[in-house]
N, C-alpha and C positions, 0 to 999 in steps of 0.2 A: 889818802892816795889809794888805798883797799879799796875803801868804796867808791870812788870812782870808777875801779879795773871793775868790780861786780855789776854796777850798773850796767858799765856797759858792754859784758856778757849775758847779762839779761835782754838788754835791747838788741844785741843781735839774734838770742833765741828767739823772741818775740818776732824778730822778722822774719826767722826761719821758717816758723810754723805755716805748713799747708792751710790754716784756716787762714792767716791772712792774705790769700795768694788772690790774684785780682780775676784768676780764673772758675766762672760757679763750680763749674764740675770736680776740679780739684778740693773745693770747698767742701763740697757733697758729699766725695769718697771720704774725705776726712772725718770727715764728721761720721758718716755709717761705719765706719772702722770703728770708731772712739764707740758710738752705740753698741757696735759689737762686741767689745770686749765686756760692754758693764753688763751682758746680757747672761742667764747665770747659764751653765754647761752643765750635760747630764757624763755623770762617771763613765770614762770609757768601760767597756765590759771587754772582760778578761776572754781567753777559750774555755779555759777550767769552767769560767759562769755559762758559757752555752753548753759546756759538755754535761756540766749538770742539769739544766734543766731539759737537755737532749735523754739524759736517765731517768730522769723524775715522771718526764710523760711518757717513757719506753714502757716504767715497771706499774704506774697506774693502767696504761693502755692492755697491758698480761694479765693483770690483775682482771680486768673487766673482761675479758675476751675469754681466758682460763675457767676451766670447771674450778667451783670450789673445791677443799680436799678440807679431809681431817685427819691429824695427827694423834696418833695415840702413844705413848713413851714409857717404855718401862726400863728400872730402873734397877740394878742385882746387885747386892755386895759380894765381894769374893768368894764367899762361902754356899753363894745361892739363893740368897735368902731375897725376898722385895724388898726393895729400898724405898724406894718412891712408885706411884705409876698417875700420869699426868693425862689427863684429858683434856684436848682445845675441841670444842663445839665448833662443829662445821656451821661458815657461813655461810648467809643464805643471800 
């Protein structure tokens, strides 16, 4: 008796479906629907993802446009003495 009640909820889903509808166009849209979903999607992008690469060409675009510099660092312990003293070679 189960299988009968499944059967025939399945025969009426089978009727349900837009593909078997006697209409082409109805058939069509179903069908490009069904195509569209198997069709793969690109990751929405976040603001945080444009806000960074909104910084990433800001700070290469300064970088290019800026004179280079050099930094020179020294370095004292308490007492006065050098600690360290750090040279970074100006780019060119």
């Amino acid at each position: 008796m189960s299988d009968t009640s499944s059967l025939s909820e399945l025969a009426r889903f089978v009727g349900q479906s837009a593909l078997s509808s006697a209409d082409p166009m109805v058939r069509q849209r179903s069908v490009n629907a069904i195509a569209e979903r198997l069709q793969p999607r690109m990751p929405r992008r976040r603001v945080t993802d444009l806000l960074g690469a909104v910084m990433a060409l800001s700070a290469r675009t300064r970088r290019l446009v800026m004179p280079p510099v050099s930094v020179d660092l020294d370095v004292f312990s308490p007492d006065g003495i050098r600690a360290a003293r750090v040279r970074l070679p100006q780019v060119q």
